[in-house]
C-alpha positions as a printed Julia matrix, in Angstrom:
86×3 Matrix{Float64}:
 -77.8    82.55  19.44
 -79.68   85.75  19.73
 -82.13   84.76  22.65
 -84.51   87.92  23.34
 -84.74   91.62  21.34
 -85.08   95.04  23.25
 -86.95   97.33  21.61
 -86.87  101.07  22.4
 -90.59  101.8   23.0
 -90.34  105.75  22.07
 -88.5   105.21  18.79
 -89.35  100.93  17.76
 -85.83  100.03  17.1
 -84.49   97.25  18.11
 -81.64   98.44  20.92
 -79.84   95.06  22.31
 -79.38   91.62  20.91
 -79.88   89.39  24.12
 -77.76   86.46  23.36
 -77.63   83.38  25.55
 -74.48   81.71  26.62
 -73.62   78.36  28.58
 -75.28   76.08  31.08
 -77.37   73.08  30.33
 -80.75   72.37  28.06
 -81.59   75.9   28.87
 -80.23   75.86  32.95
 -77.14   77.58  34.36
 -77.28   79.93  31.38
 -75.77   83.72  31.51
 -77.56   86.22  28.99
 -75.92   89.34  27.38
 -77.02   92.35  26.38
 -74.82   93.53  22.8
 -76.14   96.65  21.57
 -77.49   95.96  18.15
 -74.9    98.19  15.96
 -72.57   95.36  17.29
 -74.28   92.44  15.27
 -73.23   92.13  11.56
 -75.54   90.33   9.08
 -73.64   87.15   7.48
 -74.71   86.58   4.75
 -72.8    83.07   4.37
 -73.87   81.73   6.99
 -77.35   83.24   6.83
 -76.99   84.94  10.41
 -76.01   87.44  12.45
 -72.36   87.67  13.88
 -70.86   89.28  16.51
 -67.26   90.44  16.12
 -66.51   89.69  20.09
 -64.48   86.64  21.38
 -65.07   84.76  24.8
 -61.84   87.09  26.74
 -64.18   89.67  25.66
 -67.59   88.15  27.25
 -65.75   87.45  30.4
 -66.41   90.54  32.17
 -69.36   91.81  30.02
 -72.62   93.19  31.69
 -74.86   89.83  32.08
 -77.29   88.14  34.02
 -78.66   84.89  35.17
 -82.1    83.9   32.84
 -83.9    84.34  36.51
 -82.87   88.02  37.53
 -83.19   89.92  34.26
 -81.97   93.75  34.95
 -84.67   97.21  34.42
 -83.4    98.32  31.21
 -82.58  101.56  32.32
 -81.08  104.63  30.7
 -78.24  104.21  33.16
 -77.9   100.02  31.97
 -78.12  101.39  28.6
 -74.83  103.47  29.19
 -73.29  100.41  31.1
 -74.08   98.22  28.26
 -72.5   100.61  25.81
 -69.81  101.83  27.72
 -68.76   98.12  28.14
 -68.81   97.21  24.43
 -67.6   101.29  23.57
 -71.0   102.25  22.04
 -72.55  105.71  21.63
């Protein structure tokens, strides 16, 4: 589930989807970044979806709930360059 928005402050748009994946009742958990163009509105199942499978997530830019990253123009172009985002 999409956990947290990031919202380019010069422009207002909403730039990454922070979704939340594993752990416990909220503990253990790893959060990812997905740059918004990724998400797809479903309108079925009244949500967003993501067109990504866990082989995928395995080595995608994340981080523990604790240590969130500076989102930086250079994590920008990690984040994008991961998922193959302009």
């Amino acid at each position: 589930s999409i956990d947290d928005l990031m919202i380019d402050k010069h422009s207002g748009h909403v730039r990454y989807a922070v979704m939340e994946f594993g752990g416990f009742l909220g503990m253990g958990t790893d959060r990812y970044p997905l740059p918004w163009s990724l998400l797809k509105y479903d309108a079925e199942k009244e949500g967003y979806v993501v067109p990504l499978d866990k082989d995928r997530l395995k080595d995608a830019p994340r981080y523990a709930n604790e240590s969130a990253p500076e989102y930086t123009g250079d994590y920008g172009r990690t984040v994008n360059g991961y998922y193959g985002v302009i």
